[in-house]
Phi, psi and omega in degrees: 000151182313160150259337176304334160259002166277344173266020159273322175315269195332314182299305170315306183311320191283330145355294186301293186300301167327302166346280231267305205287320173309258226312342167293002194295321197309309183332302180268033153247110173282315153204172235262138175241140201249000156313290184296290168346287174305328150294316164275345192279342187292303181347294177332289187294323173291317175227038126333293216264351184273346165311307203289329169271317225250334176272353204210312194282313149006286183290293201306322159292321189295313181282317168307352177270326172290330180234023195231127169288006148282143210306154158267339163266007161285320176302313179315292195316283149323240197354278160338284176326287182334315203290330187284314225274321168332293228261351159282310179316309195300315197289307183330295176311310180293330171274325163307316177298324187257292218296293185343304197293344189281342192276325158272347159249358148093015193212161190269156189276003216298323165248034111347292183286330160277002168284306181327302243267280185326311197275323186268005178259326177295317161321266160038255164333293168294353185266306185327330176274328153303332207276338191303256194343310180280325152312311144318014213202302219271344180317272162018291187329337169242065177101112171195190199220140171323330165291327173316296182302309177284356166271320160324290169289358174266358161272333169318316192254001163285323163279341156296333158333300177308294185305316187318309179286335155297312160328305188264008171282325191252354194237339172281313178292358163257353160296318193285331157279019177080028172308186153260172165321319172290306179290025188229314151310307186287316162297331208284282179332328196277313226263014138256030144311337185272339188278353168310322180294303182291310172335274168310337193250021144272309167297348195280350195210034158285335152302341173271313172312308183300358156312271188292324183297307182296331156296317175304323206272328174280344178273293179347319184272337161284013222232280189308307154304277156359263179337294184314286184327284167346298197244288181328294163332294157300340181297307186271028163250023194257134155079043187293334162057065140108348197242114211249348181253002180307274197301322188297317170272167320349315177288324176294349182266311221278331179301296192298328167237058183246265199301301187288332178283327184282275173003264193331321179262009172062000000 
């Protein structure tokens, strides 16, 4: 096997385990508080949407101003747009589905549908940041310098960072919907399983990728927007008992250190 692809492999799986160690956050909850609740799902929605610029519509204009024969603020667009409208497409089908199921079991689907709806819009997400990695990594390959190399690795490890708080963006909000802890762990976690996979088959096709990556990353972000505005948001405004800014700085926290790892990791 390449070794540039075994060292995409390694960097993703740690991608993943970061993923896995955020989706353990669930572990200090003993039972759903719905004060402490409301505060991680705004966390959460805060760094959605601060994931959504500084991980993905960012990259996705820079590279598109390097490779791409088109405008970078069309590509951007076009991706974003694409990316909301899947994920509206998405809610119809999951909502048609559950009526369906509801009309024959006689009972409602509703947190079916925000599980779908959460784990498959943070997927989304991780695989463009996987094909980053595998791109970066898969780069190497014609040649590179010890600066080449600490750069492959410093994007594996500004997106495992990154993923801790992504973890717990998908396994707190099923705490919340009254999951139990392991299975709240277990959705949390599962939703980086996809970057080991994007990874490796960025590398295997980078050159085709470096193409196609400003749209996934920018379709991500509209996908990851969506969602937040859409589900997250409201969600953590329910049951505020007098206290109406409680989920609101969550949100202002999960953005600001969101927003400082990416900065901060370039």
């Amino acid at each position: 096997m390449d070794p540039f692809i075994i060292m995409v492999l390694a960097a993703t799986l740690g991608t993943w385990f970061v993923t896995a160690l955020g989706a353990a956050t669930v572990v200090f909850f003993t039972s759903p508080n719905p004060k402490s609740l409301n505060i991680m799902l705004g966390f959460a929605s805060g760094v959605m949407i601060a994931a959504s610029f500084w991980s993905l519509l960012q990259p996705a204009i820079e590279r598109a101003e390097a490779a791409s024969s088109l405008p970078a603020y069309l590509v951007a667009t076009l991706g974003f747009l694409s990316g909301a409208f899947f994920m509206w497409t998405s809610d119809k089908v999951v909502s048609l589905s559950r009526r369906k199921a509801d009309s024959t079991q006689g009972q409602p689907n509703e947190r079916l549908h925000r599980i779908i709806m959460l784990i498959l819009s943070i997927t989304l997400h991780n695989i463009p940041e996987g094909l980053a990695v595998g791109v970066a990594f898969g780069a190497l390959g014609s040649g590179y310098s010890t600066e080449d190399l600490m750069g492959a690795v410093s994007v594996a490890v500004g997106i495992g960072l990154q993923n801790f708080p992504e973890g717990a963006a998908v396994s707190v909000p099923l705490r919340r919907e009254g999951y139990s802890r392991k299975k709240s762990f277990l959705y949390g976690q599962a939703s980086g399983m996809v970057e080991p996979v994007a990874g490796v088959l960025g590398a295997w096709l980078v050159v085709y990728v470096e193409a196609i990556l400003p749209y996934a990353l920018s379709f991500a972000a509209g996908a990851m927007i969506l969602v937040a505005v859409h589900e997250l948001i409201p969600e953590c405004q329910r049951n505020q008992e007098g206290r109406p800014y409680l989920a609101t700085m969550g949100i202002v926290l999960g953005f600001a250190v969101m927003m400082l790892l990416d900065v901060m990791l370039g």
